[in-house]
N, C-alpha and C positions, 0 to 999 in steps of 0.2 A: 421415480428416482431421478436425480438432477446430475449433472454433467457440470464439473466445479475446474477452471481453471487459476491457481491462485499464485496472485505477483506482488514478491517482495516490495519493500521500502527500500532506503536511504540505507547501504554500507551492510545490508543483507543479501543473501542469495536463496536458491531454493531450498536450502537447510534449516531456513526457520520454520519452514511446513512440514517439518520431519513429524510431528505427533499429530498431525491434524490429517492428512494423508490418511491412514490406517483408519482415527477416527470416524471418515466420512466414508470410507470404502466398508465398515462395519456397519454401517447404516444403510448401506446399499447402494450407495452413491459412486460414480465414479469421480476422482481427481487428480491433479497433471499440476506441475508448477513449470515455471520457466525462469530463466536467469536473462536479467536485462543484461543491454551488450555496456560492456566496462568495467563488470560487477567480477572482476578476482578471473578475468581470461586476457589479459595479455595487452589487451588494448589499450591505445592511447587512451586516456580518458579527455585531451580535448580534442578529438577526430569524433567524440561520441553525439550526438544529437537526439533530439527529441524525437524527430519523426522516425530511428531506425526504434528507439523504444516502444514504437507505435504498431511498429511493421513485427518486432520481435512479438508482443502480444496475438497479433494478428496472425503470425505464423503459427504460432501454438494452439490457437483456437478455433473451434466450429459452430455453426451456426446453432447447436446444441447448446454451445456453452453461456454457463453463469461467473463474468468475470469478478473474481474479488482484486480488491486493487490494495495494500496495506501502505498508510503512511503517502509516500511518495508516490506510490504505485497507482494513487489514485488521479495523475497525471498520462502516466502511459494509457490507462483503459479509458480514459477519457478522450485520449489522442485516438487511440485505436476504434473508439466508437464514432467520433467525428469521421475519418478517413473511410473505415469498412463497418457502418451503422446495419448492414445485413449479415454482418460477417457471423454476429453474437446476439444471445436471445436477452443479457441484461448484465448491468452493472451494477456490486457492492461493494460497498467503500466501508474500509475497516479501519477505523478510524486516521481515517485518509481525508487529503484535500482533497474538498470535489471542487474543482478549477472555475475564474468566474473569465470570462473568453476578456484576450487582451491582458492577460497577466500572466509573471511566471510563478513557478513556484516560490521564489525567493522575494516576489513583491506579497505574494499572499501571507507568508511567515512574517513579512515586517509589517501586513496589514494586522497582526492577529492583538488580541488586546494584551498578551503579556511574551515576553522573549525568553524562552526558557531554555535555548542551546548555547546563550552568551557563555565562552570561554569549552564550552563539551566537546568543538571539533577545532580538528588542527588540518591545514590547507597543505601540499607538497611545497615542496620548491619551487615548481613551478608556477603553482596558483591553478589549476587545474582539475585537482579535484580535494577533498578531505577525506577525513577518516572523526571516527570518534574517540575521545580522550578516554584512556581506560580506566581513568581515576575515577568518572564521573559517570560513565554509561550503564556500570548496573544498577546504581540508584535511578538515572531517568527512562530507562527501558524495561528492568525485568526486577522493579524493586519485591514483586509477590509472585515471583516464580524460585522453581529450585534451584538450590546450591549448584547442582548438577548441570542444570538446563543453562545458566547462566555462566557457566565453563563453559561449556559448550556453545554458547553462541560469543562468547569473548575470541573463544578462540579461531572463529572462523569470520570475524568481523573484516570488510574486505575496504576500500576504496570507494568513493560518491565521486562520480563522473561531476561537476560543477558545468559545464555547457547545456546540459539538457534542463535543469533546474533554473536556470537565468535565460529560459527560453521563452519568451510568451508563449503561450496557447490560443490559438483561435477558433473559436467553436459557432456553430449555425444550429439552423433546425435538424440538422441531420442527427448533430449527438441529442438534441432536446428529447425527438423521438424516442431515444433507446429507453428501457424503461431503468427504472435507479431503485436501488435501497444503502440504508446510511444504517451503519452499528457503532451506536460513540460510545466509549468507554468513560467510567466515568473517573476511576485512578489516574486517566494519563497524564505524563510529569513533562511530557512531550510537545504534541500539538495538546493545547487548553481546554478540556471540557466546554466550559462555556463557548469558544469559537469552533467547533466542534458542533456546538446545536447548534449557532447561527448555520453552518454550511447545509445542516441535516434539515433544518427549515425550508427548505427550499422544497422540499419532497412533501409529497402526501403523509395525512400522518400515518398511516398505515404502510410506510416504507419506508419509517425511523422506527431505530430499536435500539435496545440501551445492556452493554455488559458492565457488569461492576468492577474493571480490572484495569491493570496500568496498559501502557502502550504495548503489549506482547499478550496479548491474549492466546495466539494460537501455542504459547508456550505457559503460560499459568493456569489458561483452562481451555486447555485444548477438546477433549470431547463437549465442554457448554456451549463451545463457539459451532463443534462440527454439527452439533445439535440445532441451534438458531440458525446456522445459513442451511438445513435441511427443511428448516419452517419456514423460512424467508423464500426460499425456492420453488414453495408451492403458489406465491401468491405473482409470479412471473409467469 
């Protein structure tokens, strides 16, 4: 049995792992989430940085664990494997950016071949961090989950720190070492399927895997997903 730690995205917190939790713990699995620092606790969001996102992951996890990284997330665990690459037994990226070193996240969204959040977030006052437009976010996030699920994460939708996202990433042999697996989804309305398998390219093919579902899978199909990273687990 595998030891699952799982890290939101962009403008979520540990609440979107609410059905996937139970799922992998009914499998025999254990799992733990964490909430990056910024994400709906009080914080400045521009005092927030990449590396305490690194150090939050880092805290939450052991040398047992299997990081999933969701969306965004797939920055922090990347950060976190560069810095503490003993720290964790391996990285999954859910249909996540897996980082290319010397870029941020927000150069890799303008590298992707189509733009698909044009007009979906709206920035504070300050410029500091966003949010997403609620006119538009259940079509590109939870367009084949339920009614339910989809209340429910509207309404607990928080704040995107912008400083850690405009952060390059530098990465060595240290992160190359840790081992990877990539789950692209193929519904997502989010990050693009197709740039999505360029990222997943990168890995052996034997640690690319494919759900048929939008950007929210742990909320569409939550036991498929707790299913595949419990087969994904064994090959770590």
């Amino acid at each position: 049995m595998a030891d699952f730690l799982l890290v939101h995205g962009s403008c979520h917190g540990p609440w979107c792992w609410r059905d996937v939790v139970p799922a992998l713990e009914a499998h025999g699995h254990s799992a733990r989430t964490v909430c990056l620092p910024g994400h709906a606790d009080g914080r400045d969001p521009a005092k927030v940085t990449l590396s305490e996102t690194a150090e939050a992951v880092d805290t939450a996890s052991n040398r047992d664990a299997l990081i999933v990284g969701h969306s965004w997330g797939g920055f922090p665990i990347s950060a976190a494997a560069e810095a503490y690459p003993d720290h964790l037994r391996g990285l999954i990226y859910l249909c996540a950016y897996l980082p290319v070193s010397g870029m941020s996240l927000i150069d890799m969204r303008k590298a992707g071949p189509r733009q698909t959040l044009e007009g979906a977030t709206r920035k504070n006052a300050a410029g500091t961090a966003y949010s997403l437009v609620p006119e538009t976010a259940p079509d590109l996030f939870y367009h084949d989950c339920p009614a339910e699920t989809v209340r429910f994460a509207m309404e607990n939708l928080c704040e995107q720190p912008i400083k850690p996202q405009d952060t390059p990433i530098r990465l060595s042999s240290r992160f190359e070492a840790v081992p990877k697996a990539y789950i692209r989804c193929t519904g997502d309305r989010v990050i693009p399927p197709e740039y999505q398998r360029q990222m997943a390219d990168q890995l052996p093919p034997g640690r690319k895997h494919i759900m048929n579902t939008s950007h929210s899978p742990f909320f569409s199909d939550p036991e498929g997903l707790a299913e595949m990273l419990g087969q994904i687990a064994k090959d770590f």
